[in-house]
C-alpha positions in Angstrom: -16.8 -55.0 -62.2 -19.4 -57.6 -61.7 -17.0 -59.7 -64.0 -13.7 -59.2 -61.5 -16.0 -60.1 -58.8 -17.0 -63.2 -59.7 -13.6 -64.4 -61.1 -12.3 -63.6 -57.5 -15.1 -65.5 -55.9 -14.6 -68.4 -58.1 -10.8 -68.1 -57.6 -11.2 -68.2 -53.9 -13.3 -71.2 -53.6 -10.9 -73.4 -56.3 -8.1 -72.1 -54.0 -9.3 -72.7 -50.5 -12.5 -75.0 -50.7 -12.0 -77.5 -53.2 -8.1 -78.7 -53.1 -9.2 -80.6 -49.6 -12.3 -81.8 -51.5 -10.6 -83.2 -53.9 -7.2 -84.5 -51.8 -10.3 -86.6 -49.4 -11.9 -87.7 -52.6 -9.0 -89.9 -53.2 -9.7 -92.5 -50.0 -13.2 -91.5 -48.8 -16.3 -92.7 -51.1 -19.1 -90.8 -49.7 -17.0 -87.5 -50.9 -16.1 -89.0 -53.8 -19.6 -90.3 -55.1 -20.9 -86.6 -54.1 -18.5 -84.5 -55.6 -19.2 -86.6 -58.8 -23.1 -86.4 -58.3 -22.1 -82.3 -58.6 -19.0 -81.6 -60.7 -20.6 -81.4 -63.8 -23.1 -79.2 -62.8 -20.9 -76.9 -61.0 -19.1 -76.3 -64.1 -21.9 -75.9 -66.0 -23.4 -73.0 -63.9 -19.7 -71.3 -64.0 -20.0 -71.8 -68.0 -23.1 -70.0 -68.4 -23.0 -67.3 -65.7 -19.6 -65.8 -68.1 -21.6 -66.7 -70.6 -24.0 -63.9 -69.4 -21.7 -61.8 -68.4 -19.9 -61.4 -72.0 -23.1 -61.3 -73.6 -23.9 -58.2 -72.1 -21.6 -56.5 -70.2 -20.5 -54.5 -73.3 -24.0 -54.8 -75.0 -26.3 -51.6 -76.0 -29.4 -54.2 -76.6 -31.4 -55.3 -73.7 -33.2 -57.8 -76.0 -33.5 -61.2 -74.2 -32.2 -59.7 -71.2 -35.0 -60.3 -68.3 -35.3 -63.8 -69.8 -31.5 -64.8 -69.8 -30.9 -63.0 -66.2 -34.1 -65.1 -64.5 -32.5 -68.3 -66.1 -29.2 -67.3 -64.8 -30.6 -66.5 -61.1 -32.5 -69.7 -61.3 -29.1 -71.6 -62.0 -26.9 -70.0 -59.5 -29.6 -70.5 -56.3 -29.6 -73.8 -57.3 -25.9 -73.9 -56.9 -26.3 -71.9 -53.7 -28.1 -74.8 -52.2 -26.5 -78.0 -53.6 -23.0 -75.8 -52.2 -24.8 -75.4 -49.1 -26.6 -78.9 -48.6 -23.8 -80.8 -49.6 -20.2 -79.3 -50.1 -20.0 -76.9 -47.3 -21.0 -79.8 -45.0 -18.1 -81.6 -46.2 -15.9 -79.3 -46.2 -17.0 -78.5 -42.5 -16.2 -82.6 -41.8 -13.2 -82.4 -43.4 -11.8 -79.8 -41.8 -13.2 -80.2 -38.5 -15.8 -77.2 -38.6 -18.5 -79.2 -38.2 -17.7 -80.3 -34.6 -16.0 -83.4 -33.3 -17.8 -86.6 -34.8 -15.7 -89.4 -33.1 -18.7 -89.9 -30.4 -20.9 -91.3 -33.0 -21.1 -94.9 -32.6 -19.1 -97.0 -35.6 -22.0 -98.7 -37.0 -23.9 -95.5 -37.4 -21.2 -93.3 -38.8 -22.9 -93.6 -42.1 -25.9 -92.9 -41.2 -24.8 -89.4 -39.2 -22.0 -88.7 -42.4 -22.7 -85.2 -43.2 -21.9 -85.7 -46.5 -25.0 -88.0 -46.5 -27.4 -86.3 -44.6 -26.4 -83.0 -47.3 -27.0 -85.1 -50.0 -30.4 -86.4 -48.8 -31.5 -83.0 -47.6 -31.0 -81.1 -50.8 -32.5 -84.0 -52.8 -35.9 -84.2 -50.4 -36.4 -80.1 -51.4 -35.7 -80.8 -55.4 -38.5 -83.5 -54.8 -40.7 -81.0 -52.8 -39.8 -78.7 -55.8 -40.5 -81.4 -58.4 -43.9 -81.9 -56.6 -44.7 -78.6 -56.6 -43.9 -77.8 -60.3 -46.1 -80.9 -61.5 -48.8 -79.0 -59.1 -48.4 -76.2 -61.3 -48.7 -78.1 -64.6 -51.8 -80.1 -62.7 -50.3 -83.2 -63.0 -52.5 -86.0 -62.8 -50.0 -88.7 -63.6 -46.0 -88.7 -63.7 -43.7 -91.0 -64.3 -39.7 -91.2 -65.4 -37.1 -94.1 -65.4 -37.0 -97.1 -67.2 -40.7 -98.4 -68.7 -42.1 -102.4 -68.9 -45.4 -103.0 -69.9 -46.0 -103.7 -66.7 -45.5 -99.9 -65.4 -47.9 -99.0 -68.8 -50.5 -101.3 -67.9 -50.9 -100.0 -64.2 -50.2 -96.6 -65.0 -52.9 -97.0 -67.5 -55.4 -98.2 -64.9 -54.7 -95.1 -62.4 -54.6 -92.6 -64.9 -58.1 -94.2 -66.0 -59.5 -94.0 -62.4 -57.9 -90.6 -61.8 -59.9 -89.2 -65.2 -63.2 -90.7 -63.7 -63.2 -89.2 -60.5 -62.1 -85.9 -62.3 -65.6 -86.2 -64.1 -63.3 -86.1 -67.6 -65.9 -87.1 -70.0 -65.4 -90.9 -71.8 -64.0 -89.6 -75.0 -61.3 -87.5 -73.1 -60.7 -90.3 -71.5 -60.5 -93.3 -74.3 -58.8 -90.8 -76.0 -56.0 -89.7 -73.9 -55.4 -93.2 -72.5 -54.8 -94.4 -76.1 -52.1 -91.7 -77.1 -50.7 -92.0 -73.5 -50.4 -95.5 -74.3 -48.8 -95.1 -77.7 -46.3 -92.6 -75.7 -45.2 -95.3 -73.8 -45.0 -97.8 -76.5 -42.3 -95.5 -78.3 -40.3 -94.6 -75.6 -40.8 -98.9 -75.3 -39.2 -99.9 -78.2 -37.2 -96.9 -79.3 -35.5 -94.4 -76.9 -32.0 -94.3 -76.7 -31.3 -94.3 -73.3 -30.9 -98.5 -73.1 -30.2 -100.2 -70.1 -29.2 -104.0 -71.4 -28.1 -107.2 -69.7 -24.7 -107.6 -69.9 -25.4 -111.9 -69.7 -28.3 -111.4 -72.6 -31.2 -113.3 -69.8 -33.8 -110.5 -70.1 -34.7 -108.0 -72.9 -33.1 -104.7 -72.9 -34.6 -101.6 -70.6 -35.5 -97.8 -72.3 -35.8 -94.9 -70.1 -38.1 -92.1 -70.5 -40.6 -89.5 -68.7 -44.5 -89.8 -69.2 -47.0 -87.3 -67.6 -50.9 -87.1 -67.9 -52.5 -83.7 -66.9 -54.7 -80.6 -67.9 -53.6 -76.8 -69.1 -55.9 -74.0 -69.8 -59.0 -76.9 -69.8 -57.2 -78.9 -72.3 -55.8 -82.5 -71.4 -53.1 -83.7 -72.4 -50.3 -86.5 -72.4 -46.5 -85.7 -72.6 -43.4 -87.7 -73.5 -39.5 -87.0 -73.2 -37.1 -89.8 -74.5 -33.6 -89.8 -76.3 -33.3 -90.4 -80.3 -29.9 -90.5 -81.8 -28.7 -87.3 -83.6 -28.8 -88.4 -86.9 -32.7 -89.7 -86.2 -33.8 -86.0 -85.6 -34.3 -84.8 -88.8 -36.4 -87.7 -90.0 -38.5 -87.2 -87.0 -39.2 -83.9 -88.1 -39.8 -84.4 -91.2 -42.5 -86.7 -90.5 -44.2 -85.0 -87.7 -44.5 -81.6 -89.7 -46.6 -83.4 -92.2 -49.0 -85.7 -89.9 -49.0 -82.2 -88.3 -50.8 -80.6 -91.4 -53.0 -83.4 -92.3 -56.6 -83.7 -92.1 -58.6 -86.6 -90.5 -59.3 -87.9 -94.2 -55.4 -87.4 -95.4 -54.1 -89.2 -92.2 -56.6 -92.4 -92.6 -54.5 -92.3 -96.4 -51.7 -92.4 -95.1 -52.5 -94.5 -92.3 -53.5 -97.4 -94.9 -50.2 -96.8 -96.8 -47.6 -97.4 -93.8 -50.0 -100.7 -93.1 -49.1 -101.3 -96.5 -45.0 -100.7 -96.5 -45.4 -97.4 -98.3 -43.6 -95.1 -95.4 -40.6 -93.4 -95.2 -36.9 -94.7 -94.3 -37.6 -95.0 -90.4 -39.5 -97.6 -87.9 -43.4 -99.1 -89.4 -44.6 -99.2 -85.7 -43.5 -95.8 -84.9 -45.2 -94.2 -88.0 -48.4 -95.9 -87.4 -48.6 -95.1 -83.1 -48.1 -91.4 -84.7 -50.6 -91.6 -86.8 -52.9 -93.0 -84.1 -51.8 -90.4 -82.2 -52.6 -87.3 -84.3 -56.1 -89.1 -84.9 -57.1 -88.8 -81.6 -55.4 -85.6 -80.5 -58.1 -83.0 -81.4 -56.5 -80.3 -79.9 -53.6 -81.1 -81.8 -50.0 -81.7 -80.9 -46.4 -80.0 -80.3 -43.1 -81.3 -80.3 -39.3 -80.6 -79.7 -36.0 -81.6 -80.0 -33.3 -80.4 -77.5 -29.8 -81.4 -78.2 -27.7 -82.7 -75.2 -24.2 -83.6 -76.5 -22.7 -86.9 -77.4 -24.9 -87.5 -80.2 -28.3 -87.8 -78.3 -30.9 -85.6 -78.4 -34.2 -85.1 -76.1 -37.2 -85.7 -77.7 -40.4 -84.2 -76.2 -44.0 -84.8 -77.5 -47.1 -83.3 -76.0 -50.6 -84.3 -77.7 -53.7 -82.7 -76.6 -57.4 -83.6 -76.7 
């Protein structure tokens, strides 16, 4: 039943709502650059809501369920909105629903587009959502796009003067500055997600996410960057055994990668993990999340 429902809901909007989408698309920008900015998300929530549905529709076990059905309500009121924010209004200029626009002067048609003012709407609540999740973490320092050492140097100095007037004490602080430093430095030199100039004048541009804050009374510093695939399983490799080391087995090995006795991989990474583990206390997780086209997300969170 639920199934039929949704296949006839779906149908309807292919059907009716998007064929005029699409057909404007063709000469009109603004539609076309929002459509694109959604597509692919659209169909992913389609994707995993049949996904759900053939997973358990005929299913005796509710194991998983409650987790897999608050995912799935998450992802369609998400839709919900961005349908609401952006593609209804659209729709609604398109077809004339919206009222008559031709009153708006000509140089400020942009600025009144609906499509626009959709897109910048639903994008000001996922950044009062954003703020509010980081809340919930206790943020004390975020950061994602592409890193210099220029960001990393000034990010260091605010995250510095954030732990002082948090009364963190000065080894939480030394210490969580240094592994939030050697973050940065490998989403630096090695992430995946490379923005280069195409007329070789500067050096190329790696994107990644950094964020400094406190759980349960523990600090902590956080990474997400890109590897290649085929990097994943040396990455690891590697971590699981810094992971098990003692402080005495890490200065070993430590002096061995200074030495050129490491594993096939990068000298400077090795070492900054290393570092790392050394100086998180509380110790450290990490994950790998595949995301398609031979990239992977690769998160790291150290505590001390």
């Amino acid at each position: 039943m639920a199934k039929s429902l949704l296949v006839a809901h779906l149908k309807r909007k292919d059907d009716e709502l998007y064929p005029p989408l699409i057909e404007a698309a063709k000469s009109d920008n603004v539609v076309h650059d929002a459509l694109e900015f959604f597509r692919e998300y659209m169909d992913s929530v389609s994707k995993a809501t049949f996904e759900f549905i053939e997973k358990y529709e005929n299913s005796s076990s509710a194991e998983g369920f409650s987790d897999d059905l608050m995912k799935l309500q998450s992802l369609l009121w998400t839709r919900v909105q961005k349908e609401e924010f952006v593609v209804y209004r659209i729709f609604d200029r398109l077809t004339g629903a919206a009222g008559d626009t031709e009153d708006v002067p000509t140089e400020n048609k942009d600025d009144a587009d609906p499509a626009i003012g959709g897109i910048t709407e639903f994008l000001s609540h996922q950044d009062f959502d954003l703020q509010a999740q980081l809340g919930g973490q206790n943020a004390i320092f975020s950061y994602s796009g592409y890193l210099t050492e220029d960001i990393l140097t000034s990010a260091s100095v605010s995250i510095k003067q954030a732990l002082t007037m948090l009364n963190a004490e000065t080894r939480i602080k030394s210490r969580l500055i240094y592994i939030f430093i050697e973050l940065a430095q490998n989403i630096i030199r090695y992430s995946a997600n490379v923005l280069s100039d195409p007329e070789g004048n500067s050096d190329a541009l790696r994107h990644g996410s950094l964020m400094v804050g406190v759980s349960h009374g523990r600090y902590f510093a956080r990474s997400n960057n890109l590897v290649a695939e085929h990097d994943v399983q040396r990455l690891t490799d590697y971590l699981q055994l810094i992971q098990n080391l003692d402080e005495a087995a890490l200065k070993a090995l430590y002096k061995k990668t200074l030495r050129g006795e490491i594993p096939e991989g990068s000298k400077g990474a090795h070492v900054g993990f290393i570092e790392m583990v050394r100086r998180a206390d509380s110790g450290f997780e990490f994950e790998f999340v595949k995301i398609g086209a031979g990239k992977t997300n690769f998160c790291v969170t150290a505590f001390v």
